[in-house]
PyMOL Python script that loads the backbone (N, CA, C, O; Angstrom):
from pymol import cmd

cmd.read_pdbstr("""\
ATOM      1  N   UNK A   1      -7.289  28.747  16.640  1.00  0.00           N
ATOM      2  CA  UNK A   1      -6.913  28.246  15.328  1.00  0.00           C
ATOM      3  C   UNK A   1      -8.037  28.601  14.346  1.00  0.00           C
ATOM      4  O   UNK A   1      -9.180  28.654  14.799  1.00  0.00           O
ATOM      5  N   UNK A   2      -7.841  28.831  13.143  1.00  0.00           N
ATOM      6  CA  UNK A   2      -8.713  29.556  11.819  1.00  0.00           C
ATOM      7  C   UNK A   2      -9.625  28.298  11.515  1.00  0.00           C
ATOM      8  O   UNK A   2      -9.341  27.117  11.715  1.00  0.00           O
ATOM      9  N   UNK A   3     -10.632  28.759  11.057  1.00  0.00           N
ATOM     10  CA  UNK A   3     -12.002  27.734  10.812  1.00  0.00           C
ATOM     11  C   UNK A   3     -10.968  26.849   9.280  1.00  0.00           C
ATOM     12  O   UNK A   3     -11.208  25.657   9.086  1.00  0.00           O
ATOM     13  N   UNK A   4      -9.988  27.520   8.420  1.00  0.00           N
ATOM     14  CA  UNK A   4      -9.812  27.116   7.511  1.00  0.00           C
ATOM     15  C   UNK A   4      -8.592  26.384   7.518  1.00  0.00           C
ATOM     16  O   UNK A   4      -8.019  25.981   6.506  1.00  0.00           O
ATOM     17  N   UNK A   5      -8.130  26.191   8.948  1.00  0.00           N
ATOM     18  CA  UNK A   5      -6.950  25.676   9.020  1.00  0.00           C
ATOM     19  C   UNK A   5      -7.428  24.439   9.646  1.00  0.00           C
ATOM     20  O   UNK A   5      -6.791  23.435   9.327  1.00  0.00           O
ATOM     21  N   UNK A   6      -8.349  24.289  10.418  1.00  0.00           N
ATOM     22  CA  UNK A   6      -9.090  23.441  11.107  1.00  0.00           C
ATOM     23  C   UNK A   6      -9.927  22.225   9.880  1.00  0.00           C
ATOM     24  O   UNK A   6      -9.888  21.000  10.002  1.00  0.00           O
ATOM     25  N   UNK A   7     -10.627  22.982   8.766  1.00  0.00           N
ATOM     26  CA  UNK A   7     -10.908  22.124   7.811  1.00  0.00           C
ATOM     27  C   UNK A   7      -9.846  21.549   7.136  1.00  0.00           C
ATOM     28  O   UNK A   7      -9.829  20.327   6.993  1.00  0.00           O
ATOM     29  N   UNK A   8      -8.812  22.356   6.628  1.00  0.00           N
ATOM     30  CA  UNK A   8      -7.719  21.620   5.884  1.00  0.00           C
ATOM     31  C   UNK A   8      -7.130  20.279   6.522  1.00  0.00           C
ATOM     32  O   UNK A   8      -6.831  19.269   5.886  1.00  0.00           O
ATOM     33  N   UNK A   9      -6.979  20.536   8.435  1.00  0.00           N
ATOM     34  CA  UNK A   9      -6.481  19.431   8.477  1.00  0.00           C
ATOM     35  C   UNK A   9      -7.468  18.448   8.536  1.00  0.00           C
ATOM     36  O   UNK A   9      -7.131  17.358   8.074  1.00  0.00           O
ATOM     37  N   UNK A  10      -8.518  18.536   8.950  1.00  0.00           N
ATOM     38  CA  UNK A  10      -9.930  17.612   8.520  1.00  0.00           C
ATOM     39  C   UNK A  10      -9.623  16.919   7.078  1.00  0.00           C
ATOM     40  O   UNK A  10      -9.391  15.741   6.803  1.00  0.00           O
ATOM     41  N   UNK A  11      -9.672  17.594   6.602  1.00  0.00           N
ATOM     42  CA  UNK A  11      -9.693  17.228   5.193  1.00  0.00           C
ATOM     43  C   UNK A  11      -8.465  16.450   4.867  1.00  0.00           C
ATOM     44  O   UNK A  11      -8.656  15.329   4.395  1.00  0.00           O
ATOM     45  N   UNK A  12      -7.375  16.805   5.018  1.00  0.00           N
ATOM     46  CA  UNK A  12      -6.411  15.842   4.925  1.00  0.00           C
ATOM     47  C   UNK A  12      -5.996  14.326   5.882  1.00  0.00           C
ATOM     48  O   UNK A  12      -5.232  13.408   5.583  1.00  0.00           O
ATOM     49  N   UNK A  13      -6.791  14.520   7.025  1.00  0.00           N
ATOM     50  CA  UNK A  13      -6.906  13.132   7.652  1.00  0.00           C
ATOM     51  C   UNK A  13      -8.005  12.661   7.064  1.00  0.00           C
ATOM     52  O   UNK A  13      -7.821  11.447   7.149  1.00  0.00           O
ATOM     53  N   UNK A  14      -8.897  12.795   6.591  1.00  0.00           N
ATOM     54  CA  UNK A  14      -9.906  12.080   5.745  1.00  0.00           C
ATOM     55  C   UNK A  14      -9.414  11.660   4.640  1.00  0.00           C
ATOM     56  O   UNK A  14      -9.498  10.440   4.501  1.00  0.00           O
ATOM     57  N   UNK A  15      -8.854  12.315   3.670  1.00  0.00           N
ATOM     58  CA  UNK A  15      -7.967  11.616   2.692  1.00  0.00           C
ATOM     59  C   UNK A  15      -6.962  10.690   3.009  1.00  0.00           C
ATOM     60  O   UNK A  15      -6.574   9.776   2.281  1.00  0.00           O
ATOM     61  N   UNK A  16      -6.538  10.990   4.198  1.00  0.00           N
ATOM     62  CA  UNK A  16      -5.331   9.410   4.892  1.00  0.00           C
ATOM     63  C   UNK A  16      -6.384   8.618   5.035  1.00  0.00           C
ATOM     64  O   UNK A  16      -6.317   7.773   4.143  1.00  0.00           O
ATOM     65  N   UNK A  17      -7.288   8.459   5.672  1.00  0.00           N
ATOM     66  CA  UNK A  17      -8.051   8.014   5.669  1.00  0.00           C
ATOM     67  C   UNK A  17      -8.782   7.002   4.844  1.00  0.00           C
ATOM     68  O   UNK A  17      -9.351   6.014   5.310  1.00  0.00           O
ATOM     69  N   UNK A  18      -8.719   7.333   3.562  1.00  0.00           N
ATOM     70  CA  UNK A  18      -9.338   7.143   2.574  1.00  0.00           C
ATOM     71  C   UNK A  18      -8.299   5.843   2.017  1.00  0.00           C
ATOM     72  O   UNK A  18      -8.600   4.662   1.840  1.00  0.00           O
ATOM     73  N   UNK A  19      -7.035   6.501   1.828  1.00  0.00           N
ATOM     74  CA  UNK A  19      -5.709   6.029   1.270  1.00  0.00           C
ATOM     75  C   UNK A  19      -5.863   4.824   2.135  1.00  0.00           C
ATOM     76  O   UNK A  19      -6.298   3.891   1.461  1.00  0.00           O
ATOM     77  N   UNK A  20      -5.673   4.521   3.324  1.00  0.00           N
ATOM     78  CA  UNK A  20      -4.839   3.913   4.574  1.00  0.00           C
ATOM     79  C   UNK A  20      -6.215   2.360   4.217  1.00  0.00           C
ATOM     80  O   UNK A  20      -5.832   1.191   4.158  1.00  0.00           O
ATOM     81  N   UNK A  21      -7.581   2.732   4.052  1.00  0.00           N
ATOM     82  CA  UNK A  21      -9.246   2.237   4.043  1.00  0.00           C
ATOM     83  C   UNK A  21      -8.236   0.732   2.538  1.00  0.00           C
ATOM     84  O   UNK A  21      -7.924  -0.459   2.513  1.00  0.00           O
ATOM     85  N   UNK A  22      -8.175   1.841   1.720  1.00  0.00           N
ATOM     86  CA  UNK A  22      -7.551   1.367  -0.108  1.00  0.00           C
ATOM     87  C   UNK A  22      -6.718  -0.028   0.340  1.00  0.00           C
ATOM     88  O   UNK A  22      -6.924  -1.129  -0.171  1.00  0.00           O
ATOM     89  N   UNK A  23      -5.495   0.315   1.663  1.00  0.00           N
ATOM     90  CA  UNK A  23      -4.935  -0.419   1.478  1.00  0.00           C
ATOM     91  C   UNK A  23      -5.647  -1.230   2.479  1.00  0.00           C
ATOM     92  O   UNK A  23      -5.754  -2.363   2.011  1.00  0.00           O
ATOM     93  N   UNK A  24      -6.043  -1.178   3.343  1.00  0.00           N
ATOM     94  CA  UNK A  24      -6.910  -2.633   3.753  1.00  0.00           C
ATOM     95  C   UNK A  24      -7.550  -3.644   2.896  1.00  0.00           C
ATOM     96  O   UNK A  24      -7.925  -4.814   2.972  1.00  0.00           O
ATOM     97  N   UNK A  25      -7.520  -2.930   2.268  1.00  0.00           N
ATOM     98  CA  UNK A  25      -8.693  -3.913   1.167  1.00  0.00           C
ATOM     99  C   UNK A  25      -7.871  -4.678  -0.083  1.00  0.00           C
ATOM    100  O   UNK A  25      -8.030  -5.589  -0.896  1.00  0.00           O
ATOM    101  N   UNK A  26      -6.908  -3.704   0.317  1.00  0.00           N
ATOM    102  CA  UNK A  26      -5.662  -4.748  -0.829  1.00  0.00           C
ATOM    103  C   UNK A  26      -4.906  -5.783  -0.402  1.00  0.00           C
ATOM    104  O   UNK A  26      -4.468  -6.711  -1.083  1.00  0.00           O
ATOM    105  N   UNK A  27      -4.704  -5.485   1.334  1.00  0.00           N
ATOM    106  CA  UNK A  27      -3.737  -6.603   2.068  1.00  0.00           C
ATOM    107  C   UNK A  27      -4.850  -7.527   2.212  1.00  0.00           C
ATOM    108  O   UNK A  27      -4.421  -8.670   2.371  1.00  0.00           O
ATOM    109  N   UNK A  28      -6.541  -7.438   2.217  1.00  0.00           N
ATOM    110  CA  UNK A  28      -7.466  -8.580   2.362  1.00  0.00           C
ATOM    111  C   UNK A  28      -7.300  -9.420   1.104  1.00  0.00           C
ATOM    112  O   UNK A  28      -7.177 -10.644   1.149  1.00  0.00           O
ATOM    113  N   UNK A  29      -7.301  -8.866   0.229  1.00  0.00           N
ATOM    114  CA  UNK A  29      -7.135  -9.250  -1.255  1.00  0.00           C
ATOM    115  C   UNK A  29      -6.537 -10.463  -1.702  1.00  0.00           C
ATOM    116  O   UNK A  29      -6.845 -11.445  -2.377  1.00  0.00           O
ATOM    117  N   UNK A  30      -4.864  -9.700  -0.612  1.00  0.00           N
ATOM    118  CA  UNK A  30      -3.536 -11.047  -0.249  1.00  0.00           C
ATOM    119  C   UNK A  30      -3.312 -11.340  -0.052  1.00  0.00           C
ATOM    120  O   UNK A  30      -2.141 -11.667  -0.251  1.00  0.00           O
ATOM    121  N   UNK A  31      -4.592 -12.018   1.219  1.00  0.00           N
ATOM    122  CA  UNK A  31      -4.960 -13.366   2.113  1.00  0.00           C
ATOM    123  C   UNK A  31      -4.135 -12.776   2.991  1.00  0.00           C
ATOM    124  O   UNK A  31      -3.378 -13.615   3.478  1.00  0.00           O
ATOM    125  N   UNK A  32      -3.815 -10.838   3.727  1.00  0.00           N
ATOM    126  CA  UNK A  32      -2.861 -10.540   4.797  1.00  0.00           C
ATOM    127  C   UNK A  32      -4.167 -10.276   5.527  1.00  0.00           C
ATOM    128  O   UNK A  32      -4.614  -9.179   5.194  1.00  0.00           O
ATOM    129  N   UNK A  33      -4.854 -10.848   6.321  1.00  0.00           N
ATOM    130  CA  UNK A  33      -6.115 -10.836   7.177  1.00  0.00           C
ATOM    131  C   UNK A  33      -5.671  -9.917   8.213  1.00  0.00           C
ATOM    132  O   UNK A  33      -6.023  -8.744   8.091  1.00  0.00           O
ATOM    133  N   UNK A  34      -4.801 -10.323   9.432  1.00  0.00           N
ATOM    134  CA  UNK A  34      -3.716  -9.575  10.449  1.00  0.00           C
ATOM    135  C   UNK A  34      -3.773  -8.170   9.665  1.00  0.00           C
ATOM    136  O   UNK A  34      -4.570  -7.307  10.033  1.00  0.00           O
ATOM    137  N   UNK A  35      -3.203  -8.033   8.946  1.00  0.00           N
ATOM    138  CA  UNK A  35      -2.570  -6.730   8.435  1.00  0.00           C
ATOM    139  C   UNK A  35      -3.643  -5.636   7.898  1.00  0.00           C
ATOM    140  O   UNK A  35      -3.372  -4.438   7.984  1.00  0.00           O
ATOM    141  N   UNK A  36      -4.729  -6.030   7.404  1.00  0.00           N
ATOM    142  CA  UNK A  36      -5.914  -5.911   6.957  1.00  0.00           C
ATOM    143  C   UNK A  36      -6.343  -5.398   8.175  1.00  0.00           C
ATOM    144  O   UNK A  36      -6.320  -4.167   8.180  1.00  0.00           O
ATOM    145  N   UNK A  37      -6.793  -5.996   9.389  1.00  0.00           N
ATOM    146  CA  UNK A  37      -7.558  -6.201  10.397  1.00  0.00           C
ATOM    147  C   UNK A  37      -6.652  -4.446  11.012  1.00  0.00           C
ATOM    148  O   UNK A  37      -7.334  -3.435  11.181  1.00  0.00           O
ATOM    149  N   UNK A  38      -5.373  -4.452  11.209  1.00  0.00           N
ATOM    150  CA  UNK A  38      -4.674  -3.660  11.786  1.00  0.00           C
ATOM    151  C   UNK A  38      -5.138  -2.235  11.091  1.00  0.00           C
ATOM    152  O   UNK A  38      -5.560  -1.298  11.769  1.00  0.00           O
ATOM    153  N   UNK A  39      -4.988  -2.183   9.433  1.00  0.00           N
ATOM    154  CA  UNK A  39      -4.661  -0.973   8.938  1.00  0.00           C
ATOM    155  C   UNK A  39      -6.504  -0.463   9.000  1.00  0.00           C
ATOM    156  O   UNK A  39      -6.878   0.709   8.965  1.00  0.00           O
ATOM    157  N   UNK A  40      -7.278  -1.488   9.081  1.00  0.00           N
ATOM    158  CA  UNK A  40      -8.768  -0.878   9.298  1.00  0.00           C
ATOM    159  C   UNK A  40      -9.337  -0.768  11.171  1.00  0.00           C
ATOM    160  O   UNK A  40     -10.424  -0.725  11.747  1.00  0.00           O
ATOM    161  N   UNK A  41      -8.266  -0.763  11.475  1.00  0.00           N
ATOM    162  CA  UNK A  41      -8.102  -0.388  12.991  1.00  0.00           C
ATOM    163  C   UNK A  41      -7.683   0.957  12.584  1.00  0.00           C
ATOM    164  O   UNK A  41      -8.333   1.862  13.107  1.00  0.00           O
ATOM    165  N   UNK A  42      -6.686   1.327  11.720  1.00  0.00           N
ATOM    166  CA  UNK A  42      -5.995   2.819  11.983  1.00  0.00           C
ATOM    167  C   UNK A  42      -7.088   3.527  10.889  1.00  0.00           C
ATOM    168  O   UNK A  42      -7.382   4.713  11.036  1.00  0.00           O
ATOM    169  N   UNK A  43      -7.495   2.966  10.117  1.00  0.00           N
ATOM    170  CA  UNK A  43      -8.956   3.867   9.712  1.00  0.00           C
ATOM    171  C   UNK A  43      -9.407   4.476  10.550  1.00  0.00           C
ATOM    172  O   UNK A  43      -9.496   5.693  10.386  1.00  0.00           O
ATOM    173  N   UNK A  44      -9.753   4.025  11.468  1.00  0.00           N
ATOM    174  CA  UNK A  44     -11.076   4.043  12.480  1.00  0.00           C
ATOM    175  C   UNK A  44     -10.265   5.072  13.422  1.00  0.00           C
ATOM    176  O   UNK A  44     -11.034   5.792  14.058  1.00  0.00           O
ATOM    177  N   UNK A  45      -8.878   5.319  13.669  1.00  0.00           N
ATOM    178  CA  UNK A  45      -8.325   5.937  14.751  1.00  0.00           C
ATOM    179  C   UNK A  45      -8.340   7.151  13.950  1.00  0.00           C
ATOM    180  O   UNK A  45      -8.799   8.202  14.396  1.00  0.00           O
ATOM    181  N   UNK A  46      -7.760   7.018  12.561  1.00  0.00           N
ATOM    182  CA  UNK A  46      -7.606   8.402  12.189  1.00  0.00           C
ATOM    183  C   UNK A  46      -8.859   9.399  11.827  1.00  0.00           C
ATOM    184  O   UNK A  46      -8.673  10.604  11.998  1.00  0.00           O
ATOM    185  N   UNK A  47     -10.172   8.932  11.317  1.00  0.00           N
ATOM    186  CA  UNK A  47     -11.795   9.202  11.276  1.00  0.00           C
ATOM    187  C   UNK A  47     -11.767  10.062  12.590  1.00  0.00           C
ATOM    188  O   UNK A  47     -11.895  11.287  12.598  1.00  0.00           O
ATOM    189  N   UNK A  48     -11.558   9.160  13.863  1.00  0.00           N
ATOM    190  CA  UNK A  48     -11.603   9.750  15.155  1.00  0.00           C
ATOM    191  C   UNK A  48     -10.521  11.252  15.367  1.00  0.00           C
ATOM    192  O   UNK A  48     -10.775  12.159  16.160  1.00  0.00           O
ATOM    193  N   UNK A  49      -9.548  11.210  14.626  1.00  0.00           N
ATOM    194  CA  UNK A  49      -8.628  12.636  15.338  1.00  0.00           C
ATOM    195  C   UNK A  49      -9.259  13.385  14.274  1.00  0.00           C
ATOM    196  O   UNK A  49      -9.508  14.573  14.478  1.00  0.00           O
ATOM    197  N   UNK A  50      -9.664  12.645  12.741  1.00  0.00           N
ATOM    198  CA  UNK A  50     -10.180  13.760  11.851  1.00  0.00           C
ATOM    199  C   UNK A  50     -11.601  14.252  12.872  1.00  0.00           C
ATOM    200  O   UNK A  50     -11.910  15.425  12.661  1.00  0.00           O
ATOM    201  N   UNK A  51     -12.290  13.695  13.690  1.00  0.00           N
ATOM    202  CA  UNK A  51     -13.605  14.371  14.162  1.00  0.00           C
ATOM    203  C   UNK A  51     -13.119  15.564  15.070  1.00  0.00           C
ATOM    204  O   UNK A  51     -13.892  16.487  15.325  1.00  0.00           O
ATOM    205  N   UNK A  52     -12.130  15.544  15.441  1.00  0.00           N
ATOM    206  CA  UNK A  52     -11.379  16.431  16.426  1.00  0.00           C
ATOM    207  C   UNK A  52     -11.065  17.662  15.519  1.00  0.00           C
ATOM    208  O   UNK A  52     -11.316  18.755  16.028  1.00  0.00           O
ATOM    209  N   UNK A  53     -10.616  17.656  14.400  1.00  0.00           N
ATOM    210  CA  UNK A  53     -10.635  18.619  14.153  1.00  0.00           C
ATOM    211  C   UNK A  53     -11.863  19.423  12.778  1.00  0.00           C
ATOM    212  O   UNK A  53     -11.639  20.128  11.795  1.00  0.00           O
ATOM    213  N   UNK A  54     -13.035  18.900  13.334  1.00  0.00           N
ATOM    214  CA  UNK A  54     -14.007  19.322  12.558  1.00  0.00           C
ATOM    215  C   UNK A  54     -14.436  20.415  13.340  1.00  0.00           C
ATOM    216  O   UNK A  54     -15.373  21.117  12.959  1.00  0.00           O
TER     217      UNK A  54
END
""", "prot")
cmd.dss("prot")
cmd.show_as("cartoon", "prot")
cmd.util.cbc("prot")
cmd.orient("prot")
């Protein structure tokens, strides 16, 4: 696979990433703690497949 196809998808799980981070912090916001707790669980999973393709 191309060094530039390999960054793009890097780069675009880091931006989910980013997005997915936003809404944790908005469901904490709205006393959704559970939901919060979950979507900064899938932060952390997607960081991890983005390292995979660095």
């Amino acid at each position: 696979m191309s060094e530039t196809v390999r960054k793009e998808v890097y780069d675009e799980l880091m931006e989910l990433a980013g997005r997915v981070q936003l809404r944790s912090a908005e469901l904490a916001a709205e006393g959704k703690e559970e939901d919060s707790k979950r979507a900064a669980a899938l932060v952390w999973m997607i960081k991890v497949w983005a390292e995979e393709w660095k």
